[in-house]
C-alpha positions as CSV (number, residue, x, y, z in Angstrom):
1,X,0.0,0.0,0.0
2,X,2.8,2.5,1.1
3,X,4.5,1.6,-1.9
4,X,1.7,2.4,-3.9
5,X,0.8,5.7,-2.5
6,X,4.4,7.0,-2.6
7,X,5.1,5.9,-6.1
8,X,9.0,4.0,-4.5
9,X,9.4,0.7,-3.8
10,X,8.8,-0.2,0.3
11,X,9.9,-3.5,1.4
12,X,8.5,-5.0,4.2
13,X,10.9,-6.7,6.6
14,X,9.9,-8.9,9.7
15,X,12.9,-10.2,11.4
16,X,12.3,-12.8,14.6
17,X,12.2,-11.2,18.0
18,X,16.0,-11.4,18.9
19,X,17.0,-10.2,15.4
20,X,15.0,-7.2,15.9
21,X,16.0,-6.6,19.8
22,X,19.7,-7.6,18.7
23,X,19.3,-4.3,16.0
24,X,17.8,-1.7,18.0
25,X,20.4,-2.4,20.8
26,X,23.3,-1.8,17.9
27,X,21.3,1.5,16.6
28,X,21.7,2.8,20.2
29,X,18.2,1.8,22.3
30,X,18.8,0.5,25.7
31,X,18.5,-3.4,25.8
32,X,15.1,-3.1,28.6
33,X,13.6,-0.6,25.9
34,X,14.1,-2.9,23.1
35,X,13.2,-5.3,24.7
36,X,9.7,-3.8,25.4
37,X,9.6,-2.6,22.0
38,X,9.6,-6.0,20.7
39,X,7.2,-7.6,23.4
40,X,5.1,-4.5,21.8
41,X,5.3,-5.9,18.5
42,X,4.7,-9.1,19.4
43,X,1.2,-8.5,21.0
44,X,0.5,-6.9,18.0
45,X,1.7,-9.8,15.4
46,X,-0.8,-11.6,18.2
47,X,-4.0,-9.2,17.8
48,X,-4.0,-8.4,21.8
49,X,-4.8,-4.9,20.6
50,X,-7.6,-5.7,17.7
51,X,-10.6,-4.2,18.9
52,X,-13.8,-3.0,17.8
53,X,-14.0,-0.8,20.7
54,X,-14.9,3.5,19.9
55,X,-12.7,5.0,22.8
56,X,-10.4,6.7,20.6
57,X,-13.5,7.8,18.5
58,X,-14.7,9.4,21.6
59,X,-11.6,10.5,23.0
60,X,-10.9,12.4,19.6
61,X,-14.3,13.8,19.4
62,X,-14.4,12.6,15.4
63,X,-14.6,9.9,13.1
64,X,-11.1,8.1,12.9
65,X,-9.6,7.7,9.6
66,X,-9.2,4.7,7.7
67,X,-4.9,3.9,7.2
68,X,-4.9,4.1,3.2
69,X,-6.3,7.8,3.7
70,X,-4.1,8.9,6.6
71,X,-1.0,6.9,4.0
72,X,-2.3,8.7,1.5
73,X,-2.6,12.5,2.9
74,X,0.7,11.8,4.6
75,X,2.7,10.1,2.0
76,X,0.9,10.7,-1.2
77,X,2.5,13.0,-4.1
């Protein structure tokens, strides 16, 4: 999608858990941070944070926007 909107080529890279801890730690991110960082992504690769749920609607006060449109207003040429 990113790749589309921005007319270059995106490549999508999903290294294991230690690979990606193991890289953040040589870019410069304390190893408890990365760590956390990765437990993040993992609850996400696991769906703990799908929801149906309208609190950031609320909180917000609007609509929320869909991720092609916010890509696309961000990203877009």
């Amino acid at each position: 999608m990113v790749s589309a909107i921005t007319g270059y080529e995106v490549k999508y890279l999903n290294p294991d858990l230690n690979t990606y801890i193991d890289g953040l730690v040589k870019a410069g991110v304390p190893k408890e941070i990365a760590s956390f960082l990765g437990g993040f992504g993992t609850a996400i690769a696991n769906g703990e944070f799908d929801t149906r749920r309208s609190d950031l609607s609320k909180l917000l006060g609007r609509k929320l926007m869909e991720l092609k449109e916010f890509l696309t207003i961000t990203y877009g040429k």
